[in-house]
N, CA, C and O atoms as a GROMACS GRO file, in nm:
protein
  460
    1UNK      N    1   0.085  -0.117   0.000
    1UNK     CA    2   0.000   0.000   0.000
    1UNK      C    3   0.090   0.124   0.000
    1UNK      O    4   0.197   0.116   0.061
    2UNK      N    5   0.056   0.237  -0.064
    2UNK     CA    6   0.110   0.336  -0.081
    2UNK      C    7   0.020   0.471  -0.060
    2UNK      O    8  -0.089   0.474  -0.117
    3UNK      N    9   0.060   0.581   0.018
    3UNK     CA   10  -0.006   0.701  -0.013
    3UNK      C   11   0.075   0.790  -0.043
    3UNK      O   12   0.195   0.812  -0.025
    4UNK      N   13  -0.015   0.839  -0.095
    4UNK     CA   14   0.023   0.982  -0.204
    4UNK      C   15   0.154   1.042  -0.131
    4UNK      O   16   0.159   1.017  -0.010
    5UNK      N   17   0.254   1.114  -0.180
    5UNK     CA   18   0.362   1.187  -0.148
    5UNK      C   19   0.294   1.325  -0.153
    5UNK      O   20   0.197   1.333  -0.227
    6UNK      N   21   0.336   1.442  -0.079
    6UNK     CA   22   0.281   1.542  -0.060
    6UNK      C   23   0.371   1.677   0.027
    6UNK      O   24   0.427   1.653   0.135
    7UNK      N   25   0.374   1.794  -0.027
    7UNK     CA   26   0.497   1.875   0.037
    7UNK      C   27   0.387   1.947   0.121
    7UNK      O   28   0.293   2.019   0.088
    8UNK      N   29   0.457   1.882   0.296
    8UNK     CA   30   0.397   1.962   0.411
    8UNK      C   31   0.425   2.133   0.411
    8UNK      O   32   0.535   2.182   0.385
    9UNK      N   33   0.336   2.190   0.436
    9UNK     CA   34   0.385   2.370   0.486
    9UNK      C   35   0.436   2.362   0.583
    9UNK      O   36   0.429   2.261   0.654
   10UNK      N   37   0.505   2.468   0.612
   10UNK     CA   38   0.582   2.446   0.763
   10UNK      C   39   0.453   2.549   0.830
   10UNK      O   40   0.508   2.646   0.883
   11UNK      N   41   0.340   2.555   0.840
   11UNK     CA   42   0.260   2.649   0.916
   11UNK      C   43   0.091   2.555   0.890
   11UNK      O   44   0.037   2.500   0.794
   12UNK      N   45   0.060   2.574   1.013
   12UNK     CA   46  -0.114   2.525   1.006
   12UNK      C   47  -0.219   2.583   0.935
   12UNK      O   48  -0.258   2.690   0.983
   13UNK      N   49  -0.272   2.545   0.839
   13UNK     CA   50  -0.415   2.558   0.795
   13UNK      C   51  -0.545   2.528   0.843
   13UNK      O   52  -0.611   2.443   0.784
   14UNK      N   53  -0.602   2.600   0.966
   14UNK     CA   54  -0.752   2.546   1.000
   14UNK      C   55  -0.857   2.605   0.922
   14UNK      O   56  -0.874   2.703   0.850
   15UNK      N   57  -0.900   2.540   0.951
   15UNK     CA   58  -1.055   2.612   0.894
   15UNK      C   59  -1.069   2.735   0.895
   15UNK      O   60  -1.000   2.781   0.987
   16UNK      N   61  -1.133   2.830   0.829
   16UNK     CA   62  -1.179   2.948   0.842
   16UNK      C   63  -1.333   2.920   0.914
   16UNK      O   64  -1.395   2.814   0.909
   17UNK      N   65  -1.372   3.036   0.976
   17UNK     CA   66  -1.507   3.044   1.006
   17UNK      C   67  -1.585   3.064   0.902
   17UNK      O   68  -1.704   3.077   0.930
   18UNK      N   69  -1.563   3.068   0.818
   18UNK     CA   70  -1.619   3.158   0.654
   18UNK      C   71  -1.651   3.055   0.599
   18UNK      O   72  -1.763   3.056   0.547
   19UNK      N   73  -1.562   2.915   0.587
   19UNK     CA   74  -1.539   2.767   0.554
   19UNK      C   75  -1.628   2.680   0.596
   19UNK      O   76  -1.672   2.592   0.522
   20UNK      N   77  -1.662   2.695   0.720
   20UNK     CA   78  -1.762   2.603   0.797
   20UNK      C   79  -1.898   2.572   0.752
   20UNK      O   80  -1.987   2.656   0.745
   21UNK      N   81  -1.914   2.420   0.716
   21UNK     CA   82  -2.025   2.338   0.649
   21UNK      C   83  -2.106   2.275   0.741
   21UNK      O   84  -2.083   2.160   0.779
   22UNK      N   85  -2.218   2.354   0.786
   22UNK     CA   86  -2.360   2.274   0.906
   22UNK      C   87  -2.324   2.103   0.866
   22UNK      O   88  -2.311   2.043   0.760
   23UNK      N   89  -2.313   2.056   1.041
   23UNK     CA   90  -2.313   1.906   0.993
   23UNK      C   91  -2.182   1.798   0.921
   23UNK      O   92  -2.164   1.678   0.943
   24UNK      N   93  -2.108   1.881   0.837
   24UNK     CA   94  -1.962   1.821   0.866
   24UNK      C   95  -1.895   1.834   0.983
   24UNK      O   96  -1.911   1.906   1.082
   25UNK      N   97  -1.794   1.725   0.944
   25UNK     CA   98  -1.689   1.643   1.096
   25UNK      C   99  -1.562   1.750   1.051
   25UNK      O  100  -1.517   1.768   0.938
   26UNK      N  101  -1.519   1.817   1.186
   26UNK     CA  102  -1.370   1.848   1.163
   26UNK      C  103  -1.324   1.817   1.262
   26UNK      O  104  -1.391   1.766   1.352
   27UNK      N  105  -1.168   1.846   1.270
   27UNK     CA  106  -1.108   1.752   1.376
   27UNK      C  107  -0.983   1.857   1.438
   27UNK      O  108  -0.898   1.920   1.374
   28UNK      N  109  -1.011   1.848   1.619
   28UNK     CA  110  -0.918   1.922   1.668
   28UNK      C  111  -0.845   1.907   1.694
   28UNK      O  112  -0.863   1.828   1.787
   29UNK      N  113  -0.680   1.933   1.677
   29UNK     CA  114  -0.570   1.915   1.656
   29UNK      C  115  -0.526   1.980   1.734
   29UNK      O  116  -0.512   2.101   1.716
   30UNK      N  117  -0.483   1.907   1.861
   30UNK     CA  118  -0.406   2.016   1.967
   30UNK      C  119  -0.290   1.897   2.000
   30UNK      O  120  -0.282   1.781   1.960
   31UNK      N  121  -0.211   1.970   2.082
   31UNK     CA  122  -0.063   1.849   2.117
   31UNK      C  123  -0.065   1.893   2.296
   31UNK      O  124  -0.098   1.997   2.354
   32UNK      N  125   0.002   1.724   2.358
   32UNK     CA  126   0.012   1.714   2.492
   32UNK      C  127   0.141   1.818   2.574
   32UNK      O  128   0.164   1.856   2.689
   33UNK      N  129   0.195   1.831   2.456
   33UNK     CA  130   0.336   1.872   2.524
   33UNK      C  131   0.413   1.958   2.421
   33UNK      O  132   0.379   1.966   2.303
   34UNK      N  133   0.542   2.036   2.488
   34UNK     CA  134   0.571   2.155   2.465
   34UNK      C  135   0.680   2.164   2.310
   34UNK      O  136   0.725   2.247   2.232
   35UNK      N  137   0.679   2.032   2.331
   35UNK     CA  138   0.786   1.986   2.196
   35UNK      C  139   0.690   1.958   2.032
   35UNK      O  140   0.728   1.962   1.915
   36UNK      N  141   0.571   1.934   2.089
   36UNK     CA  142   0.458   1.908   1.962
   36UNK      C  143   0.470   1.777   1.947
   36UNK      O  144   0.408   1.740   1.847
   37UNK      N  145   0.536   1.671   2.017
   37UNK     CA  146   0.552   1.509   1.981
   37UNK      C  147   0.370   1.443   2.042
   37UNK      O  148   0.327   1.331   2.015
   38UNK      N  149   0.335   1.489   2.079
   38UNK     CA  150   0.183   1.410   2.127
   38UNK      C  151   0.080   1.499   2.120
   38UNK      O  152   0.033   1.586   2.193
   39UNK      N  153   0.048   1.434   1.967
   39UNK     CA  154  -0.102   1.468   1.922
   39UNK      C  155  -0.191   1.458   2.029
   39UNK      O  156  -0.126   1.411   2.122
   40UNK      N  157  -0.286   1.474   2.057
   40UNK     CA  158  -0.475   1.512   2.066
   40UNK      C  159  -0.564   1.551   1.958
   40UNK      O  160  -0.576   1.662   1.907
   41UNK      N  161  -0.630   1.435   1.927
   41UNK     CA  162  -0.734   1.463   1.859
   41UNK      C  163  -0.869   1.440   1.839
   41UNK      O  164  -0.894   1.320   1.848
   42UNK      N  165  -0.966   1.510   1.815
   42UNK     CA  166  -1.099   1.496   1.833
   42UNK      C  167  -1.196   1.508   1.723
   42UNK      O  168  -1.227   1.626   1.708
   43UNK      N  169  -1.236   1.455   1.667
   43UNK     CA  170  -1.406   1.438   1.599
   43UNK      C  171  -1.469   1.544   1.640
   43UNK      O  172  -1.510   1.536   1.755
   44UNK      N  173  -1.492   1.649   1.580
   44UNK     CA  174  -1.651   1.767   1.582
   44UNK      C  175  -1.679   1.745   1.450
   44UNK      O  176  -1.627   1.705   1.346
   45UNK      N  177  -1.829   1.807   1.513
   45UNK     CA  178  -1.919   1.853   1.405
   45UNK      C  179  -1.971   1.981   1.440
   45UNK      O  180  -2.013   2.013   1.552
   46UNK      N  181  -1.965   2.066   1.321
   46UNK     CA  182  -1.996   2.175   1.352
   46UNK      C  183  -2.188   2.220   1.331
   46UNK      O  184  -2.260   2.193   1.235
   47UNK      N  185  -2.216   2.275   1.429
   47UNK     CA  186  -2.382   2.241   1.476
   47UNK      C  187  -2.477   2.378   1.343
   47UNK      O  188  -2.569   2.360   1.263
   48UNK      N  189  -2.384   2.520   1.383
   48UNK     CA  190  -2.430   2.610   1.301
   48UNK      C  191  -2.405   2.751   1.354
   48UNK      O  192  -2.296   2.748   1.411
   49UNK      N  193  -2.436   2.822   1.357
   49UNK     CA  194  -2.329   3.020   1.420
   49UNK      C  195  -2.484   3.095   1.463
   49UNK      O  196  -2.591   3.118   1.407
   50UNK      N  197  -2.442   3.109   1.559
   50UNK     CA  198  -2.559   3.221   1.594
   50UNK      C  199  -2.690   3.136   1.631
   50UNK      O  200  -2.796   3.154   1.571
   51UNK      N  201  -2.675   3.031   1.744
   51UNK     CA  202  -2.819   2.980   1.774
   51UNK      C  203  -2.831   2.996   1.931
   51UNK      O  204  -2.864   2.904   2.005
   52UNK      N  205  -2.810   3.082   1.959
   52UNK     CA  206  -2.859   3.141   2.103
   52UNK      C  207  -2.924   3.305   2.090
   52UNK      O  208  -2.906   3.383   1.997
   53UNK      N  209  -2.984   3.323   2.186
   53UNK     CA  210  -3.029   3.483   2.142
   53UNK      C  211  -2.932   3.557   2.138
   53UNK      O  212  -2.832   3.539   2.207
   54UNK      N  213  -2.946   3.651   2.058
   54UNK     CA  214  -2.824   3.770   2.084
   54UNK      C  215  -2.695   3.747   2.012
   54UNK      O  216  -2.614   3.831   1.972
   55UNK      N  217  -2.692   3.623   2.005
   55UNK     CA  218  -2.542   3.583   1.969
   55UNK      C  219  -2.501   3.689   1.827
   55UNK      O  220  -2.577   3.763   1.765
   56UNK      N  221  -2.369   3.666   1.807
   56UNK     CA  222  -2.313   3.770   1.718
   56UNK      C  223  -2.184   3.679   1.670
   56UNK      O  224  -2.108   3.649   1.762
   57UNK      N  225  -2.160   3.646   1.579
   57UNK     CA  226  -2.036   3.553   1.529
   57UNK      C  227  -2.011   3.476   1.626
   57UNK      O  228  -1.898   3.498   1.668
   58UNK      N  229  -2.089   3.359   1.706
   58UNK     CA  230  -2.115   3.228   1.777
   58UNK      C  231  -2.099   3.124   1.731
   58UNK      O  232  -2.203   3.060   1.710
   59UNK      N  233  -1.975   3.062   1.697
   59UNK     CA  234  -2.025   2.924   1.621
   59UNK      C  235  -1.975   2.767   1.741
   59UNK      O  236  -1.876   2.731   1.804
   60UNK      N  237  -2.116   2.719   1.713
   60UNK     CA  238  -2.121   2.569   1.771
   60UNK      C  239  -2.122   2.460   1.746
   60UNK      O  240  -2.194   2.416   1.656
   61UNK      N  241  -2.026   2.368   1.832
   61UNK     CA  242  -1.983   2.251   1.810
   61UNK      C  243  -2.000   2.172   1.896
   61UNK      O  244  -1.999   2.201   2.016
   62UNK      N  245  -2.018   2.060   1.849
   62UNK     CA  246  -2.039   1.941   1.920
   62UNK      C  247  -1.980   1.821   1.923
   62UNK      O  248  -1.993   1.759   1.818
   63UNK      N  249  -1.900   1.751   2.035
   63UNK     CA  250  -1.874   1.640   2.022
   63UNK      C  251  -1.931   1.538   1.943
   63UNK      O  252  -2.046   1.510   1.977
   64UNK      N  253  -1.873   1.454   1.822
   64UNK     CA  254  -1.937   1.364   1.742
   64UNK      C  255  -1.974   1.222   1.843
   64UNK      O  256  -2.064   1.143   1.815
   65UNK      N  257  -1.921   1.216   1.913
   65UNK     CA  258  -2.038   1.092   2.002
   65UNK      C  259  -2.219   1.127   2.016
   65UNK      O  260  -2.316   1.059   1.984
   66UNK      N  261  -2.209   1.261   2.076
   66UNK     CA  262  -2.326   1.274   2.064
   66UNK      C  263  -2.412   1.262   1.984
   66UNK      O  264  -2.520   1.205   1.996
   67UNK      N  265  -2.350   1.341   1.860
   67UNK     CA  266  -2.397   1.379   1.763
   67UNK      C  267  -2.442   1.267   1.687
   67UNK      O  268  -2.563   1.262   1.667
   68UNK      N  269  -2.348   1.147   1.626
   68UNK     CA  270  -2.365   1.007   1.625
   68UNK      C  271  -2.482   0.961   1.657
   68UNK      O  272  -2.567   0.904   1.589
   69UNK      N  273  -2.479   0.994   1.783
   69UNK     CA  274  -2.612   0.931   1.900
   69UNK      C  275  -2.781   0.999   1.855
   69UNK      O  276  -2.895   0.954   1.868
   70UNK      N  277  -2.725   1.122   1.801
   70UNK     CA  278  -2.906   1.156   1.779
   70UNK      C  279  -2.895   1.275   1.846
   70UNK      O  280  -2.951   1.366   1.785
   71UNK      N  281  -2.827   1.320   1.985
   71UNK     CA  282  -2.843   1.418   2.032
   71UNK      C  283  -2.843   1.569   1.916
   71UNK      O  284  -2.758   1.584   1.829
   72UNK      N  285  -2.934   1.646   1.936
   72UNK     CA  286  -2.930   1.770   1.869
   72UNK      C  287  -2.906   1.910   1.965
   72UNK      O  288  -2.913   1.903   2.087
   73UNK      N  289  -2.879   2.034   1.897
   73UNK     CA  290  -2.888   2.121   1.988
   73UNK      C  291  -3.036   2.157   2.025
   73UNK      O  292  -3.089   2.154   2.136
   74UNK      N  293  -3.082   2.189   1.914
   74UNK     CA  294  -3.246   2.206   1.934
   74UNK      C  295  -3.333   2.154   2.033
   74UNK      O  296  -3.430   2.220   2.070
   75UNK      N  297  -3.301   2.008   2.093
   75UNK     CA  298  -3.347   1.923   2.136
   75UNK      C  299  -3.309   1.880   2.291
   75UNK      O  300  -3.370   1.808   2.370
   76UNK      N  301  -3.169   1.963   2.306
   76UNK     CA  302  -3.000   1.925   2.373
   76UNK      C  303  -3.094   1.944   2.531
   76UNK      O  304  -3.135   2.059   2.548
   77UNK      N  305  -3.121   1.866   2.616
   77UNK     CA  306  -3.122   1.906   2.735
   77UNK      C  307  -3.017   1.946   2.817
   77UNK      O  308  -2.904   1.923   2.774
   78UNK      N  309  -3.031   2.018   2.962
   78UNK     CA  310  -2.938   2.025   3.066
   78UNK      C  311  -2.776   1.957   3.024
   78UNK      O  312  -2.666   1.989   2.979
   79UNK      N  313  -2.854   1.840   3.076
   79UNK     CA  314  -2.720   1.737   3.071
   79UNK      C  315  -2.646   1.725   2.972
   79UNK      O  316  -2.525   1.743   2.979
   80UNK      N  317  -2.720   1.689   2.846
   80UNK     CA  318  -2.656   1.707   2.741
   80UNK      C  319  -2.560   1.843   2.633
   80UNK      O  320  -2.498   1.845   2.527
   81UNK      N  321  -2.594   1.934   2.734
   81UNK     CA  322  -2.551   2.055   2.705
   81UNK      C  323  -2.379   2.071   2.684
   81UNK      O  324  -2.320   2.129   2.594
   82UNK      N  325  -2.329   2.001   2.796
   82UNK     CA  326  -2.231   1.989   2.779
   82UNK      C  327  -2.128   1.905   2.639
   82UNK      O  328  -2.006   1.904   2.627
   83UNK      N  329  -2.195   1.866   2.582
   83UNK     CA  330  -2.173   1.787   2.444
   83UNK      C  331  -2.109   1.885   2.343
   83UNK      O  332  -2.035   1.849   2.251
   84UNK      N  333  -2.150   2.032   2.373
   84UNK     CA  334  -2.148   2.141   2.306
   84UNK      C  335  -2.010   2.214   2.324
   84UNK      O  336  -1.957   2.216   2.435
   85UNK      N  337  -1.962   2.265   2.231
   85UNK     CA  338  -1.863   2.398   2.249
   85UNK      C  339  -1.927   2.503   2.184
   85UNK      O  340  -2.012   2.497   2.094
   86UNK      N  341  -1.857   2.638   2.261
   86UNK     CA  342  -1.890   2.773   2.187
   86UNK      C  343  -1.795   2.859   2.152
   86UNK      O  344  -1.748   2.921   2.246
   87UNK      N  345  -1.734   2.893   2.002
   87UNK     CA  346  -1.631   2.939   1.962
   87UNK      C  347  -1.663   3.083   1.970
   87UNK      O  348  -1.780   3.123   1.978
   88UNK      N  349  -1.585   3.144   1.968
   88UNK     CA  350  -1.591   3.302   1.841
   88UNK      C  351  -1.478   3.219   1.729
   88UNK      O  352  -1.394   3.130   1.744
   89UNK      N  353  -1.522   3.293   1.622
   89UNK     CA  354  -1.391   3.301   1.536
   89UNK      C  355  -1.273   3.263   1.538
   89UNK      O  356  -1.226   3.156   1.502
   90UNK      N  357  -1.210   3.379   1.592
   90UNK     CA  358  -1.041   3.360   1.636
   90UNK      C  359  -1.031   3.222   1.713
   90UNK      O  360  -0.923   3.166   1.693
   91UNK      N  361  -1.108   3.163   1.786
   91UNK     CA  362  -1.080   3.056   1.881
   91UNK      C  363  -1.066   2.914   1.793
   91UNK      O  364  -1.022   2.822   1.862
   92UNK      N  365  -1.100   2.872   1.626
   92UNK     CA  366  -1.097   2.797   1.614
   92UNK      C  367  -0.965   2.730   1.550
   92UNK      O  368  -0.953   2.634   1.474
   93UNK      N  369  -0.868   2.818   1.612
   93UNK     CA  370  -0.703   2.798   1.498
   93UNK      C  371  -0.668   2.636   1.531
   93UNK      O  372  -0.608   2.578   1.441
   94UNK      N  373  -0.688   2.583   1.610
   94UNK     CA  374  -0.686   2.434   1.601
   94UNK      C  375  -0.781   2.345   1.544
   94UNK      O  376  -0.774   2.234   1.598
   95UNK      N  377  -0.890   2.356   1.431
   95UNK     CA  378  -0.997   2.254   1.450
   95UNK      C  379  -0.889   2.292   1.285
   95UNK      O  380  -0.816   2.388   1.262
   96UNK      N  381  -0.918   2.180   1.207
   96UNK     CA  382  -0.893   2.120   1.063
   96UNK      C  383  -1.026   2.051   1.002
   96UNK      O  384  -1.125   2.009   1.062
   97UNK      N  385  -0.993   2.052   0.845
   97UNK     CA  386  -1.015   1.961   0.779
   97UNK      C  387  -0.978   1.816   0.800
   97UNK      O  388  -0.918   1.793   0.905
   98UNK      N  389  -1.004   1.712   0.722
   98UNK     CA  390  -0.953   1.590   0.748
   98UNK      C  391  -0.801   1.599   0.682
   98UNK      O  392  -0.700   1.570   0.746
   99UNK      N  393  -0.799   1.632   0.581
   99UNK     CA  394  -0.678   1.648   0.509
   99UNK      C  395  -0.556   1.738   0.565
   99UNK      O  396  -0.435   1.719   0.567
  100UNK      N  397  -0.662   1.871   0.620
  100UNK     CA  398  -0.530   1.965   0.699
  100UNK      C  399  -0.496   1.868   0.850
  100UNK      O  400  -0.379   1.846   0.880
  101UNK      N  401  -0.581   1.828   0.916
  101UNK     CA  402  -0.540   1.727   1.008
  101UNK      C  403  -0.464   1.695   0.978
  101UNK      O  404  -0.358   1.735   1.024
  102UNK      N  405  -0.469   1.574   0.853
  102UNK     CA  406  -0.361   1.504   0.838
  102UNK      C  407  -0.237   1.516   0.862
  102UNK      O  408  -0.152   1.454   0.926
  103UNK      N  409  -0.242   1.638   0.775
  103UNK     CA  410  -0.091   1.725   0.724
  103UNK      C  411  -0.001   1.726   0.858
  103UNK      O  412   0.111   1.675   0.871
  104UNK      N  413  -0.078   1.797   0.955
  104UNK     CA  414  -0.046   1.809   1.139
  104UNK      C  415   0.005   1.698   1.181
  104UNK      O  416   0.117   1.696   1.232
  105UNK      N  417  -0.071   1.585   1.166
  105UNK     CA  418  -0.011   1.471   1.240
  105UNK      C  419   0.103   1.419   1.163
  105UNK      O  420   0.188   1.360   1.230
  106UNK      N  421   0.129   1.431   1.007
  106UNK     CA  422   0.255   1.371   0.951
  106UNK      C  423   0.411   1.461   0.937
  106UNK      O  424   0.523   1.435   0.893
  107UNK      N  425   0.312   1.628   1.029
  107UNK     CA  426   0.438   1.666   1.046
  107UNK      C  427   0.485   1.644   1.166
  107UNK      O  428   0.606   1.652   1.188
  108UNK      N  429   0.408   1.617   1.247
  108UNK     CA  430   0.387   1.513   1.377
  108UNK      C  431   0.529   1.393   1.392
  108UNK      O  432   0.635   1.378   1.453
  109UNK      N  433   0.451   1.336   1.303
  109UNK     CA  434   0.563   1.209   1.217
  109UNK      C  435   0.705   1.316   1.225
  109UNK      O  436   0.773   1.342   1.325
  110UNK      N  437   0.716   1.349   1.134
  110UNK     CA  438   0.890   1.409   1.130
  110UNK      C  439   0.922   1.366   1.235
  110UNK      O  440   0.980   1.262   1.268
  111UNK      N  441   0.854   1.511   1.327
  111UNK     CA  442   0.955   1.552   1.465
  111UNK      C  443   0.969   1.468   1.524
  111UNK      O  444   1.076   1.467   1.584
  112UNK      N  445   0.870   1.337   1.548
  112UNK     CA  446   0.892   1.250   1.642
  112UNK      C  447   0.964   1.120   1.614
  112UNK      O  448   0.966   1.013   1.676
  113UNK      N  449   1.046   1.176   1.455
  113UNK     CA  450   1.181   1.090   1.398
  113UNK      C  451   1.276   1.175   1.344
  113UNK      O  452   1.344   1.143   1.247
  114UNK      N  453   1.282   1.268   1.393
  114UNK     CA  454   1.383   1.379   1.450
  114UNK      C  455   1.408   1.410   1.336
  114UNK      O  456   1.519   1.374   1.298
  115UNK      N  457   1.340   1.471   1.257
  115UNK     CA  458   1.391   1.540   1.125
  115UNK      C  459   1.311   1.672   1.132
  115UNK      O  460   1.324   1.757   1.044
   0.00000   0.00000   0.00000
């Protein structure tokens, strides 16, 4: 098996807020430690911007377990509330595409074979 060869950027591409598709999965890309060798990553789906009163460039996300599960916001009780995140804008410089993910974790790869 083979995949594609591909020239990494040396800088992250997330999503724009501008980018964001109701109902697609993106994935958050954060690291454990100070060197960048241990990924974290997570499954969202992004729910939709501006569904609370008042809100003003609000966009919400939800853990894909839930989401999976049936849970909605519309629907989201108490408990389930927590299933939810609430961005502004600027806050989403870690969530990716599947592909910009990728990119993260195989530059991931390098460092953690010291190149």
């Amino acid at each position: 098996m083979r995949f594609e060869g591909r020239e990494l950027k040396s800088y992250a591409e997330p999503v724009s807020a501008n980018d964001l598709v109701e109902r697609e999965v993106y994935f958050t890309v954060q690291f454990a430690d100070q060197k960048l060798l241990i990924p974290m990553i997570e499954p969202i789906v992004f729910v939709g911007k501006n569904l609370g009163e008042g809100d003003t460039d609000v966009l919400y996300f939800q853990n894909f377990e839930s989401h999976a599960t049936g849970v909605r916001y519309a629907s989201a009780t108490n408990e389930s509330m927590t299933d939810f995140q609430v961005r502004g804008p600027d806050e989403i410089k870690h969530f990716f595409t599947y592909d910009h993910a990728l990119d993260e974790l195989m530059k991931c790869s390098l460092r953690r074979r010291g190149r």
